[in-house]
Structure formats: structure tokens, C-alpha cells
Wavefront OBJ file of the C-alpha trace (Angstrom):
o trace
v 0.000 0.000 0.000
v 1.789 3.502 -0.577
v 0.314 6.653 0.985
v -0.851 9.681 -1.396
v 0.571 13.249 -0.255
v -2.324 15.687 -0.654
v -0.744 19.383 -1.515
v -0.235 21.804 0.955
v -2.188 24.973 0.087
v 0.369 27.840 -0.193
v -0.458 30.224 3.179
v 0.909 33.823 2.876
v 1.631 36.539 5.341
v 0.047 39.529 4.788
v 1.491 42.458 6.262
v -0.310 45.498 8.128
v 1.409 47.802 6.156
v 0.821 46.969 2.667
v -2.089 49.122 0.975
v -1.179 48.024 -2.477
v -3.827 45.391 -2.268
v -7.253 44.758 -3.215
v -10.046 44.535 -0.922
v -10.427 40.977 -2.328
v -6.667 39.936 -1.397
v -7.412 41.325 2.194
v -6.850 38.859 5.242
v -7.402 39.176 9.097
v -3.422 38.533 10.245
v -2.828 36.985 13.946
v -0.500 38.654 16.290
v 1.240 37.509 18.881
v 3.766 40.041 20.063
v 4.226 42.356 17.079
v 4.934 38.726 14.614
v 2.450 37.862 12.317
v 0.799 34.329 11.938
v 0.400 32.416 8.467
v -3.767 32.757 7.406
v -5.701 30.927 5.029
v -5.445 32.181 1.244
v -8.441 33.948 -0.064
v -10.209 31.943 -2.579
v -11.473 33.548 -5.903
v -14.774 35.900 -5.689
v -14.664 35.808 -1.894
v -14.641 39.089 -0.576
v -13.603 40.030 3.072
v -14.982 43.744 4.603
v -11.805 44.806 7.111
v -13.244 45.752 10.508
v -11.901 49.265 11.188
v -11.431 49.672 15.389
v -11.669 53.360 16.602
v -8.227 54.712 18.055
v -7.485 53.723 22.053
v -9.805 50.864 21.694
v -8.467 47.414 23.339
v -7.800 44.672 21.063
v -10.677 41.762 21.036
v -9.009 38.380 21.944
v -9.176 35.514 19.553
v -11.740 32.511 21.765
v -9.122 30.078 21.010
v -5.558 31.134 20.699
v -6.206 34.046 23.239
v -4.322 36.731 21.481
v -5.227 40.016 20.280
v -6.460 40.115 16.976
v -5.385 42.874 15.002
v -7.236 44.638 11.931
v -5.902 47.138 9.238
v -5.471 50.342 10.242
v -6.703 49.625 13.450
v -4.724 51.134 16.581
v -4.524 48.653 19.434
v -3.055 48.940 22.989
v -2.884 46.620 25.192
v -5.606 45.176 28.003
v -3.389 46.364 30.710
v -2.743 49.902 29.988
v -4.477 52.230 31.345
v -7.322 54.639 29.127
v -6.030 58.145 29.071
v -7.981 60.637 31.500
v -8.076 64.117 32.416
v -7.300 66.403 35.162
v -11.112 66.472 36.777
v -10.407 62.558 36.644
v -7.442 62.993 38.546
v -9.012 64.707 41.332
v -12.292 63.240 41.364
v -10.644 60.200 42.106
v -8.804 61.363 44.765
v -9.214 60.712 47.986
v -6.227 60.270 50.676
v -2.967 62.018 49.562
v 0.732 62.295 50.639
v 1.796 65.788 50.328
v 5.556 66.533 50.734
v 7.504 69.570 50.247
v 11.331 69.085 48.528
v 13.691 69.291 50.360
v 16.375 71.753 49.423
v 19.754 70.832 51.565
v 21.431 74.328 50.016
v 19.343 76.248 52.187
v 21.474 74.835 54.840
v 24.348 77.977 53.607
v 21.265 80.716 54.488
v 19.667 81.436 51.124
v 15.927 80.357 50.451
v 14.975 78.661 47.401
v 11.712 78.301 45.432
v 9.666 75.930 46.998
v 8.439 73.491 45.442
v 5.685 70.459 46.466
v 4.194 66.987 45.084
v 1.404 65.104 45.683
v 1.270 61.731 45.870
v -1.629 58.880 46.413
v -1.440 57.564 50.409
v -1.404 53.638 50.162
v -3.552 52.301 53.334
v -1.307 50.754 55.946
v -1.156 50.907 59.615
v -1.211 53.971 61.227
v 1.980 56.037 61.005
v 3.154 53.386 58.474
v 1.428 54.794 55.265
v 3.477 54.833 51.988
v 3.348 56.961 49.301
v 2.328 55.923 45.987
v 1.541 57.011 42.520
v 2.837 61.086 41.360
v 0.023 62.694 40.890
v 0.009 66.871 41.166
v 3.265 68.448 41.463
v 3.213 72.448 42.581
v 6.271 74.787 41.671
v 6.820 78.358 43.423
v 7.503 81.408 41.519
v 9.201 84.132 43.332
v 12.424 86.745 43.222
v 15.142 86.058 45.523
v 14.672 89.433 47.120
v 11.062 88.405 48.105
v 12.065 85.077 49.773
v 15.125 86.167 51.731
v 13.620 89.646 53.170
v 10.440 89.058 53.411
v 8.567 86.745 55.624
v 5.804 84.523 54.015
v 2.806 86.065 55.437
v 3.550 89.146 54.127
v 5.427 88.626 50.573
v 3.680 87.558 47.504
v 2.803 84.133 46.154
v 2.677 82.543 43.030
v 2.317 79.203 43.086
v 1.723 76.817 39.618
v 0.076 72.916 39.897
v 0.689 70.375 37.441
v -1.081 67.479 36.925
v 0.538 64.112 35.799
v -2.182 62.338 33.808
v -2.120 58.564 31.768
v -1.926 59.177 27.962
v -3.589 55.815 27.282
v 0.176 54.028 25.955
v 1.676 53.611 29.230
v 3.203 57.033 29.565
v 2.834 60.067 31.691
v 2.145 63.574 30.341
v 2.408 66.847 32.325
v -0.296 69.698 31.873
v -0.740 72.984 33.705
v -3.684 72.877 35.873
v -4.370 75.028 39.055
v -2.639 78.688 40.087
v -2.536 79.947 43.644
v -2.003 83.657 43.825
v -1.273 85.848 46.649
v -0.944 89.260 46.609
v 1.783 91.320 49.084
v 0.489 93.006 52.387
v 2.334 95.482 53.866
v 1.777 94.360 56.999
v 0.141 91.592 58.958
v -2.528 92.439 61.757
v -5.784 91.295 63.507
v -8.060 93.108 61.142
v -9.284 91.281 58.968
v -8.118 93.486 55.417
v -4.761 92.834 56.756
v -5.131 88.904 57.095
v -3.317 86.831 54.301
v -5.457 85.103 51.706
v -5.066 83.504 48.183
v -7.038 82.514 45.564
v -7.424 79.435 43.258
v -8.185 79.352 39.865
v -8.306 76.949 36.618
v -5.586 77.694 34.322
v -6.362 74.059 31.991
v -6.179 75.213 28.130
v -4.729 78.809 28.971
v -7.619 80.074 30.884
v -7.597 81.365 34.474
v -11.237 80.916 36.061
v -11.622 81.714 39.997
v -12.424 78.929 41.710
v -12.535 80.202 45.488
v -10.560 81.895 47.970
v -8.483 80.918 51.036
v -8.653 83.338 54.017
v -6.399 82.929 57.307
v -8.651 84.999 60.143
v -6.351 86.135 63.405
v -7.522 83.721 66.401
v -5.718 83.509 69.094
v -3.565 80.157 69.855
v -5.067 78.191 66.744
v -4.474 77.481 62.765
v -7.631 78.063 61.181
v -8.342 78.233 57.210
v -11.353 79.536 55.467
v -12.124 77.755 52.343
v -14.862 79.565 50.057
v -15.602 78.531 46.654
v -17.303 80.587 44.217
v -15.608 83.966 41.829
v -14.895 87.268 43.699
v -18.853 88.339 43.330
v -20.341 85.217 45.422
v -18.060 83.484 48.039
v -19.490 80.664 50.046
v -18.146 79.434 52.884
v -17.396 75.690 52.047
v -14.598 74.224 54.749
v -12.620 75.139 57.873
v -9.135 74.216 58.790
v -8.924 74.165 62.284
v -6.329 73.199 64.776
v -4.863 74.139 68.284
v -1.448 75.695 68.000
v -1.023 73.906 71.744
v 0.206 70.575 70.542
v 3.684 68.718 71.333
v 4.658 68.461 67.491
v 4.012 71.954 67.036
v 6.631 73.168 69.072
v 8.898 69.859 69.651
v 8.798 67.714 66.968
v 10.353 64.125 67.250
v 9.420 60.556 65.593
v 7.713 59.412 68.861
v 5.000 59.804 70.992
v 2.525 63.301 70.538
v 4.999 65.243 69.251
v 5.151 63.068 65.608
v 2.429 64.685 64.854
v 0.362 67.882 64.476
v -3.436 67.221 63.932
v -5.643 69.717 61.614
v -9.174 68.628 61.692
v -11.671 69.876 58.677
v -14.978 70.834 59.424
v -17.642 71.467 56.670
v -19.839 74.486 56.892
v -22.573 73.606 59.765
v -18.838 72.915 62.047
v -18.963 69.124 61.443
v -15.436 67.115 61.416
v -15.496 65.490 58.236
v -11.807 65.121 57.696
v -8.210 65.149 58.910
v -4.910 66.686 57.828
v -1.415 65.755 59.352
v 1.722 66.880 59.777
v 4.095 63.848 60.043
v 7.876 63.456 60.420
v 10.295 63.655 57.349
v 13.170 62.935 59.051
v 16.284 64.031 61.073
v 18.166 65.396 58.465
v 15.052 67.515 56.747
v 13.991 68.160 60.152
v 17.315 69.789 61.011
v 18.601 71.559 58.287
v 15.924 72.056 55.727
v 11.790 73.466 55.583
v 10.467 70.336 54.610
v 7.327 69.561 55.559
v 5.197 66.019 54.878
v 1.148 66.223 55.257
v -1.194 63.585 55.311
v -4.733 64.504 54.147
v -7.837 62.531 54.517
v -10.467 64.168 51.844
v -13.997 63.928 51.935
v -15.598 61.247 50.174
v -18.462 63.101 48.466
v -16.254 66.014 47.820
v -16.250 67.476 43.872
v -13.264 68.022 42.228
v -13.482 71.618 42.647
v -13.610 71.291 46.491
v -10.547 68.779 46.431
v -8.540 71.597 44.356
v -9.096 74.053 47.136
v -8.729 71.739 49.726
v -5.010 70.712 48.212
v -4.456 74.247 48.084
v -5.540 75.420 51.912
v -2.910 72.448 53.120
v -0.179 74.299 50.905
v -0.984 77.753 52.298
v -1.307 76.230 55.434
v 2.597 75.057 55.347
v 3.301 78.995 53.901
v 1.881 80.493 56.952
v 2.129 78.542 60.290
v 5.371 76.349 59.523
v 7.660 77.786 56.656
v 7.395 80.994 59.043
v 8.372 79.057 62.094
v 11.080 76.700 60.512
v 13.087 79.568 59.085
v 13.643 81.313 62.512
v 14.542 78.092 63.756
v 16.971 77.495 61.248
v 18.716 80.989 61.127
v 18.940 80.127 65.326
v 20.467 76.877 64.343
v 23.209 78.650 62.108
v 23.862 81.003 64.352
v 24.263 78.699 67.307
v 26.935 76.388 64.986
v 28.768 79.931 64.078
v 29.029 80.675 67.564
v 30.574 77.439 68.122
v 32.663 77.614 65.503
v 34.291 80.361 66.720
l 1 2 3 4 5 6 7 8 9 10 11 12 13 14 15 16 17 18 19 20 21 22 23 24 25 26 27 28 29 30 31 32 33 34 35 36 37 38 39 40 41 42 43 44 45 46 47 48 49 50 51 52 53 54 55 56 57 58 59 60 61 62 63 64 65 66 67 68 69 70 71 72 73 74 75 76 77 78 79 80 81 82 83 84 85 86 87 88 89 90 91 92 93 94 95 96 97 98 99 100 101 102 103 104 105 106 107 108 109 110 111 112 113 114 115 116 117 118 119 120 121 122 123 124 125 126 127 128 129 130 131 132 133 134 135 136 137 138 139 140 141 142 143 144 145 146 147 148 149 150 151 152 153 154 155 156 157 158 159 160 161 162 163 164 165 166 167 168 169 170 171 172 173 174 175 176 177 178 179 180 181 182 183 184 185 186 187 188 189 190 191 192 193 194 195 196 197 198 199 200 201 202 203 204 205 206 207 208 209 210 211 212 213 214 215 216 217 218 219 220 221 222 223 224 225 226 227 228 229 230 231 232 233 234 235 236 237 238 239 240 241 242 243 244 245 246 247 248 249 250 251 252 253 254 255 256 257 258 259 260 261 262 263 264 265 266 267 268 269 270 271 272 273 274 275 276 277 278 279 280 281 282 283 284 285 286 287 288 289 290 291 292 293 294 295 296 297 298 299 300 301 302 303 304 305 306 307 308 309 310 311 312 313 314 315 316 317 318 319 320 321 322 323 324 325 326 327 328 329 330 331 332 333 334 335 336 337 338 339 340 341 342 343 344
């Protein structure tokens, strides 16, 4: 008995690229990481319609080989990218946040530098063992050097610009512009209240610059207390309080144990109800020492909009301008004097 060899039909790869053929030589192609797959010729007066997949759409997986089927002119990415989003995304998403000041270690020679902050996502832990976790605002400071070494920070200007770092959909990062605290310069600093430092927020996204509230600091005695309105510079309405008692051990000693760890900041809404908690933690011996750094832990409100969250980022940030970047510079200026005394 001899066995008869049936022909092999000829299969052909059809590349993505070519647009030289007919729509009757088309052919679905299987990839498997960027290499095509042999298909099935197309027999005569069969005609295949290509299936056209909008752009940022995820692939469709094949039932049987389980890879992502690919179509002409189609723009895949794959399942476990992320889609792209925007900046209300960002913050409406938001909830507990890591916010930490750089440190700059050449202030330790007596000049101040620009300050600069990021915001990060607070992974749950244990308490006082909470880690930071994905980048997501980063705020840059915009000031002479005249301003920042004369001038104390409740009285100087502020300009103060927020980023946002936002998916693009192919497993990058891109950087856009997206809040602006202002402050404007006060010649002095007193209990009235048209001498109290404020700032406002607005909405610089796509080269506007819309008001989105204002942050007032009222004088009361032994406390830090911020103000938070939203609304434009017609109609302000009072939306949070930042409220805490200047009386605390980490105010005035801070060290990584016991009270003084911390400083607590509750957040009341507007009928004086806690509904939220912001903390100043330890950084560290070194920042602690010899630099302004400051780290913050902030609990937001769940049903908060993104609006509120933006002003709420920004009251913790003016917070650090007033009460500790104030307080840590006359430390450190008694700190350099104290070494230069020794050193001589």
C-alpha cells in the first residue's frame, strides 16, 4: 500500500502595512507580540470587509488562541494599559494624599529657594506606616530672591503653579498645567481682617484662568484656622474650615515618637462638622534639622467634587506657607547662628 501526499495549500503573510492590495486579497493577520501568523489564502470571488477599530480601543481576543487580533489600520493597545484621562479625573478620584515639600539641603548655607511640592496617592497601611504611591500633582513656586530672603511669608507675595501628571492611554505620563494659587503682598500683617493673608485658586487648563474660590487665614488667638470659600470674587461661600490648636507637642517639639510626631488639623464642613483630617508627620532628622520640609497627610472627603478637592489641596499648601515655613526659618537661622558661635 503507498500513501498519497495531498498538496499543501500555499499560506501567505500579509502584512499590516501593505495598501497596495485589493479589498479581495485582504486577510485578518494573527498577532502575537508584534509577529504575524500564516492565514488561510483567499479563494477567488470571496470578498472580506476589514473591521476598522476606533483609536485607544483594546484589542478583542481571539476565543481560542487568546491573542489580540489585530485589523488594518486599526490602533490597538494593550488590556493592561491604562485609558487616558483628564485632570477632573485625577481629582475626582482622589481621595487620601501624601503631600511633601522638597527638600532643598542648600538652604542649609542661608539662602531660600523656590519651593516646590508633590502630591502623591497615600497607600492604606497601619497607622503612622502609610506609603506613598503614585505622582500625581506636582506644585512649583515662583518668586524673586529678594522676596524670599527679606520678606517673611505672610507678608510677601505668592505665586504658586500645579501640574497634573495624567495617563496618555500608551503607558506614559504627560504633564499639563492645571491650578494657580495667587497671593498678593500686604504690607503688613494684623488682627483686622483686610490685613489677614489670603489667596485665591483658579483653573488655568487650556490657557484660561477661572476663579475657583478663595483661602482666608482669620487672626484667632492660639489656633491654625483656614477659610475655604468657593465661588468667583462676586459670590463666596463658605465651604470648609481648617482648624487646629497651635497647643500641641509636634508643634513646638517635633520628634518621631510619641505626641509630638504629629500635628493634627481637623476639617470641618460648613454647619462645624469634622469630616476630615490633615497631618503633619515626620520627614526625618536630616530635613527636620537643616531644611523646611514639611510632609502632610490629608484625609479628603468622600463626596467632595473636584473643585472642592482643588481648594482643599491648596488650603494644606498655604497652610505650610503660613504657620510652619514661618516658624522653621527662625529656627533654622537660630540653628546657624548657634553652629557659628561654636565655631568660633
Amino acid at each position: 500500500n503507498q500513501i498519497q501526499m495531498l498538496p499543501v495549500p500555499n499560506f501567505q503573510h500579509v502584512p499590516l502595512t501593505d495598501s497596495s492590495r485589493s479589498s479581495s486579497e485582504s486577510a485578518i493577520e494573527m498577532q502575537n507580540f508584534g509577529g504575524g501568523m500564516p492565514v488561510m489564502p483567499v479563494m477567488p470571488g470571496m470578498q472580506m470587509m476589514p473591521v476598522q477599530y476606533p483609536a485607544y480601543q483594546y484589542a478583542p481576543q481571539n476565543p481560542v488562541m487568546g491573542i489580540p487580533v489585530s485589523m488594518p489600520g486599526a490602533h490597538i493597545i494593550p488590556a493592561n494599559l491604562k485609558p487616558p484621562e483628564n485632570c477632573i479625573q485625577l481629582l475626582e478620584k482622589m481621595t487620601n494624599v501624601f503631600l511633601k515639600q522638597k527638600a532643598q539641603f542648600a538652604e542649609m548655607l542661608g539662602c531660600e529657594f523656590e519651593n516646590r511640592y508633590r502630591v502623591f496617592k497615600l497607600k492604606e497601611g497601619r497607622v503612622g506606616k502609610e506609603k506613598k504611591g503614585r505622582l500625581l500633582l506636582e506644585a512649583n513656586e515662583k518668586s524673586s530672591c529678594c522676596e524670599r530672603n527679606c520678606l517673611r511669608n505672610d507678608v510677601r507675595e505668592l505665586h504658586l503653579v500645579i501640574d497634573a501628571y495624567l495617563h496618555d492611554g500608551r503607558g506614559g505620563k504627560i504633564k499639563k498645567p492645571f491650578l494657580f494659587i495667587e497671593k498678593d503682598y500686604l504690607c503688613c500683617v494684623c488682627c483686622c481682617d483686610n490685613y489677614r493673608p489670603l489667596c485665591r485658586i483658579y483653573d488655568i487648563r487650556d490657557g484660561r484662568k477661572e476663579m475657583l474660590g478663595q483661602i482666608n487665614n482669620p487672626c484667632v488667638c492660639c489656633e491654625m484656622k483656614m477659610e475655604i470659600k468657593q465661588g468667583n470674587e462676586e459670590q463666596l461661600q463658605q465651604t470648609y474650615t481648617l482648624q487646629g490648636d497651635m497647643c500641641q507637642c509636634g508643634f513646638f517639639c517635633h520628634c518621631p515618637h510619641g505626641p509630638c510626631k504629629e500635628v493634627h488639623i481637623p476639617l470641618f464642613d460648613a454647619q462645624m462638622r469634622e469630616i476630615g483630617m490633615v497631618k503633619r508627620v515626620w520627614s526625618g532628622w536630616a530635613k527636620e534639622l537643616f531644611t523646611k520640609s514639611d510632609h502632610f497627610h490629608a484625609y479628603l472627603p468622600l463626596d467632595a467634587d473636584w473643585k472642592r478637592k482643588a481648594l482643599l489641596l491648596s488650603s494644606i499648601i498655604f497652610l505650610d506657607y503660613i504657620f510652619f515655613e514661618n516658624k522653621k526659618k527662625g529656627n533654622k537661622k537660630q540653628l546657624n547662628s548657634t553652629i557659628a558661635k561654636q565655631l568660633d
